[in-house]
N, C-alpha and C positions, 0 to 999 in steps of 0.2 A: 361384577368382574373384579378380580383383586389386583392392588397394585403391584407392579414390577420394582423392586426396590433399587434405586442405584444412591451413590454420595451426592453423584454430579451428573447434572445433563448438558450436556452444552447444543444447544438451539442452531445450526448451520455448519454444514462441512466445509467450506470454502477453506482459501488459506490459514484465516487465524482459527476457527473452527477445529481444524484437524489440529494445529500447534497448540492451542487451548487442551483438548483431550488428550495429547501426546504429553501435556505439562501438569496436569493432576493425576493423570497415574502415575508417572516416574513418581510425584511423591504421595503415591499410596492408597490414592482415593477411585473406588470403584466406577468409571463413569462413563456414560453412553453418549454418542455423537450420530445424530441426525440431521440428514440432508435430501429434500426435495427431489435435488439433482444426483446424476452419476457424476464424480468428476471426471472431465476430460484430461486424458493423459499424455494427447497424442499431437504433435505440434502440424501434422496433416488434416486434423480434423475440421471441421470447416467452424467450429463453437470453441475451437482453442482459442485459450488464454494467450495470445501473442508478447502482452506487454512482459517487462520483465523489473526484478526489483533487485534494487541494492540495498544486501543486509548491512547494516552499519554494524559497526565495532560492539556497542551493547547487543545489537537485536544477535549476532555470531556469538558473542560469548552466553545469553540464553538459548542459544540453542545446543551451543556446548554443554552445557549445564545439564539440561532433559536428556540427552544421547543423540538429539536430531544432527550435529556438522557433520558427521565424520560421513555420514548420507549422502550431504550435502554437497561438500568441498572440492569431491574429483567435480563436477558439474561449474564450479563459480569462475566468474572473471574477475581478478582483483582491479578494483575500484584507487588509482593511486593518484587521480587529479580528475577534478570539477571545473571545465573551460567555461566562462560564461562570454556571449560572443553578444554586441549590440550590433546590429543591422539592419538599424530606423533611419538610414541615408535614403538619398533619391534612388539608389538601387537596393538590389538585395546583399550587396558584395557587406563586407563586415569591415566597418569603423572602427572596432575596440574590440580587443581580444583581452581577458584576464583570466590568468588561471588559479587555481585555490588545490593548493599542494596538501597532501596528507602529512609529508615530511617536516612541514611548518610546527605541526602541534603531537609527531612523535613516529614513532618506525614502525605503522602496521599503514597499509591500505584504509580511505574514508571506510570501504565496505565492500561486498565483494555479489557482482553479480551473476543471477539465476535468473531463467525465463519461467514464470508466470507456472505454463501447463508440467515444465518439468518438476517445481515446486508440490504440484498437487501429485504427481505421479509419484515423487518422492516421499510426501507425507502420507499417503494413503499405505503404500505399503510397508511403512513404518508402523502404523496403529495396526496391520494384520500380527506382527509379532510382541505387542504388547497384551497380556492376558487379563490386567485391568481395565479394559477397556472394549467396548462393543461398538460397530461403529454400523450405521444403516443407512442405505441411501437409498433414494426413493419414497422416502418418507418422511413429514415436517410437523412442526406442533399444531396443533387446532386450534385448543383451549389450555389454558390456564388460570388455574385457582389457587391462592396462597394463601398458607397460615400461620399462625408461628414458629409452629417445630418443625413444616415442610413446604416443599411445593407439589403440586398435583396436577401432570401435564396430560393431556389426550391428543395421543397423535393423528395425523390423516389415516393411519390405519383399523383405528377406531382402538386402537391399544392404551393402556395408562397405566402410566410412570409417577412411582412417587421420590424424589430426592430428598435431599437437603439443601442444594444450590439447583435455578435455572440459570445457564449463564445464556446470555442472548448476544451469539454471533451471528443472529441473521441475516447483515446487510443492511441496508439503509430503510428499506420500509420494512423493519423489522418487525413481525408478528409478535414476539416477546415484550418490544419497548409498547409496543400500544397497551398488551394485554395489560403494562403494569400502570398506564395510565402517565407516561411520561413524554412530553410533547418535545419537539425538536424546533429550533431555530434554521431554517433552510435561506443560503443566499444562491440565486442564480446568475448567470452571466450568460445566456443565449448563446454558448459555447458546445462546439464538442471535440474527443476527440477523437484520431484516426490511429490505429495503432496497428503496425506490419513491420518486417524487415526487410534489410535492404544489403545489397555487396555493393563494394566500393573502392577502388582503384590503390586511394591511401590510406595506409594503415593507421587505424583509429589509436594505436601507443595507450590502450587500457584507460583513455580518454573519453570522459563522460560533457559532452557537449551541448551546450542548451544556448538556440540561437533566438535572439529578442528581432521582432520586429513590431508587427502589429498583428491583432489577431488571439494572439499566445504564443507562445514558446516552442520550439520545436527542436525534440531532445533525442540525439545520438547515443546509444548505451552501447559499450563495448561489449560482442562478442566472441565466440571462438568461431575462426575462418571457415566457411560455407564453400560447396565444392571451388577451395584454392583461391580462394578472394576474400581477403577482409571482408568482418560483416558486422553489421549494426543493428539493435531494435531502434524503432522510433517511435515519441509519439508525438503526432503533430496536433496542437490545438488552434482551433480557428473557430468563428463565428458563425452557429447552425448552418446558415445556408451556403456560403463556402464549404463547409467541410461536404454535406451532405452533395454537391458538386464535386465536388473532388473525389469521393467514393465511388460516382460513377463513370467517373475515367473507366478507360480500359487501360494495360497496364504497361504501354509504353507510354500514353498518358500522362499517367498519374506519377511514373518515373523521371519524367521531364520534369513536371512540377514542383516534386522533391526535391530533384535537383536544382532548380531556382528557387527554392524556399531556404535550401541550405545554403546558397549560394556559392554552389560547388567546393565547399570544404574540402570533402573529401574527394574533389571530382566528380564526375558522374554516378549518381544512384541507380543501381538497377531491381525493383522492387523482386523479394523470395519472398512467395507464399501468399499467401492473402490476407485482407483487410479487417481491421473488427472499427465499430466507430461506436462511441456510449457519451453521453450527455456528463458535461459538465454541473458541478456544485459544489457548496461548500454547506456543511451540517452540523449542530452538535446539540446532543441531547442536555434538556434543563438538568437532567440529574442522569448519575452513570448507575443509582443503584433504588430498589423498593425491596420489599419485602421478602425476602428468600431469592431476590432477581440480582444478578450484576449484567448491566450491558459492556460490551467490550468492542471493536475496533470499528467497521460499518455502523454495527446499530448505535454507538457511540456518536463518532464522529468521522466525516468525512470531508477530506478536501481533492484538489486538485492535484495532477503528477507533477508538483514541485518540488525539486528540494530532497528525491527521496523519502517523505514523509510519511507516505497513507500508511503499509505494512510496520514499518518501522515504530510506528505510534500505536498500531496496534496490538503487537509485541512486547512492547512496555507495558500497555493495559494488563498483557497476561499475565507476563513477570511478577507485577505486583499484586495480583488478585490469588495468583497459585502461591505464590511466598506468605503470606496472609495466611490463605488457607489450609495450607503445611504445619504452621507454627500452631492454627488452630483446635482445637477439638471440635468445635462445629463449623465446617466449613462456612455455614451459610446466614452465621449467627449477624444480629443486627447491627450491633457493635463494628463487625469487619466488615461488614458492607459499606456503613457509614464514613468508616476510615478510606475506605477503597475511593470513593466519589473524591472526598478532601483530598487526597495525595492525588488523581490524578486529572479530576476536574480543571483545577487551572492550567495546570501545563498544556494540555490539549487545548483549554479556549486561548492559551496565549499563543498556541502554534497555528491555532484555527485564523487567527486574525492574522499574522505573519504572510501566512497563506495565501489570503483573500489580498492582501496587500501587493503580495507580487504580481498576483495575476490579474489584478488591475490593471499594474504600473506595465506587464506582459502585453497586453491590451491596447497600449493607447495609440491613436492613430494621429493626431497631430501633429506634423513634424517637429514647432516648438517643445510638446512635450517628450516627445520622442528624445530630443538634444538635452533637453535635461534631466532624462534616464539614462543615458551616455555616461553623464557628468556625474550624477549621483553612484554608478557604476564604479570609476575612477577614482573618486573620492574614498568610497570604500574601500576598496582594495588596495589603497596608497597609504592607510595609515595599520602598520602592521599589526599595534596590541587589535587595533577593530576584527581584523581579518581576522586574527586566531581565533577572539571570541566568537565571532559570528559562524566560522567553523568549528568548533566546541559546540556551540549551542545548536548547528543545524545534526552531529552524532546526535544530542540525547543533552546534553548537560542542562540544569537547571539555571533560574534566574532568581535574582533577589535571595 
């Protein structure tokens, strides 16, 4: 059987998948995107993607760049303050309130958010009108064989693809990362989370809210108002068998509980739509690149919904792999690969542990310790050069 020739394959349709393939064609490069699944587009569906993400400043201005905002932008909620709420008291009511202004470090929004299933709805019918680019769903890689002028995939439909680059956006158990023999570091916290939205009395003021107690974190993201009522995504993280209680509420329920986990912030929660729950971790691959392979955002690294991070880190993965590959004559040449791992390997393991650090500190149940999450809270946000920096560095900025 002969090979199918493409430049690029990229290995998983999911969100970075589709923005992966949407960002080596704008520059040039012939390349086909495969996915197991159909993506869900439809925020009724009972397999939608509920959560939702905030593009940050960099991750908007790359997608500027490929043609993907202008898509985007009638759909986003500008992102123009991060509340972070402690409420590790004897109740659930909130002790410390801090906000982290965008205004502080310059005149745009931290970022601006999109839900999840409209993300894919949006990028899928973006790649039907780009002509470099093939896209299949329903179908994932099998096998992979590498050499040095190419790679050689076999899909589940018994078809085979030769490139020049496999990029492996598969997710976390990445079919790609293993075939190239590259092992991950997996940390777990017997977490998960819950992810639905909800309407609510007071207006969320484009106010992205993440309240601490114990457990995890439980994050308000502004939406656009749901029939005539403010409305919020959330996602609540808690300790497996909590949460896995919590999902079998019924949904006056589970709206009560909301509402005493926020501790009525916004008032009373009244849960829209339905539930998704997915296991917490935190992951990142020994190396981001082998031989004709680059892994990119899941198969890469994964953390927790903190911070805005997971999308946004895997965006940057892009950016720099299509930029690379742009400038190169062989996309998939060993050189760029090697450079690809260096430029982004450490920044991801230094956000990978940032990460795991909050959701720790998210976590704890001690009251003592709880009070000196409080304190370390306060501290931060009271000495202003800290504050800018640490919002600098959660957009994208580097360190050292």
């Amino acid at each position: 059987m002969d090979f199918e020739q493409f430049d690029v394959v990229v290995a998983g349709g999911g969100l970075s998948g589709m923005a992966a393939a949407a960002a080596f064609a704008h520059h040039g490069l012939r390349t086909l995107c495969v996915d197991p699944a159909t993506p869900v587009t439809d925020d009724k569906d009972p397999d939608a993607d509920l959560r939702t993400t905030a593009l940050l400043q960099p991750s908007q201005r790359f997608l500027a760049e490929i043609g993907l905002w202008d898509r985007l932008a009638p759909h986003a909620t500008d992102l123009a303050t991060m509340r972070i709420v402690d409420a590790g008291g004897a109740t659930a009511a909130a002790r410390l309130k801090r906000d982290f202004n965008a205004a502080d470090i310059g005149d745009q929004p931290f970022g601006w958010n999109v839900p999840n299933w409209l993300l894919r709805r949006e990028l899928q019918a973006d790649l039907r009108t780009r002509d470099l680019v093939t896209h299949r769903t329903g179908v994932g890689v099998a096998d992979v064989f590498t050499r040095s002028d190419e790679a050689q995939v076999t899909l589940t439909d018994g078809s085979r693809i030769a490139a020049r680059l496999l990029v492996g956006a598969d997710g976390r158990n990445s079919t790609v990362r293993k075939a190239a023999g590259i092992d991950v570091r997996t940390m777990r916290y017997a977490q998960k989370a819950l992810a639905f939205a909800v309407t609510h009395d007071a207006p969320h003021d484009n106010i992205s809210t993440e309240i601490h107690r114990s457990g995890g974190p439980f994050t308000l993201v502004p939406l656009p108002d749901r029939d005539g009522k403010p409305c919020s995504a959330v996602v609540w993280m808690e300790r497996g068998p909590e949460a896995t209680r919590l999902l079998a509420l019924d949904a006056a329920g589970f709206s009560a509980a909301a509402t005493a986990r926020s501790g009525a912030l916004y008032g009373p929660l009244t849960l829209a739509g339905h539930r998704t729950i997915w296991p917490i971790i935190s992951q990142i691959a020994n190396r981001f690149s082998a031989q004709r392979i680059a892994l990119v955002a899941e198969a890469a690294h994964v953390v927790p919904p903190i911070g805005a991070q997971g999308l946004n880190m895997s965006l940057a993965d892009i950016s720099a792999l299509t930029a690379a590959a742009a400038a190169a004559e062989d996309p998939g040449a060993a050189d760029l690969l090697t450079a690809y791992n260096r430029a982004r390997r450490p920044d991801v393991a230094m956000r990978v542990a940032g990460i795991d650090l909050l959701n720790r500190t998210s976590m704890l149940t001690p009251r003592p310790l709880r009070d000196l999450r409080r304190t370390g809270l306060a501290a931060l946000h009271g000495i202003a050069p800290l504050r800018r920096t640490l919002m600098q560095l959660g957009l994208g900025a580097r360190v050292g």
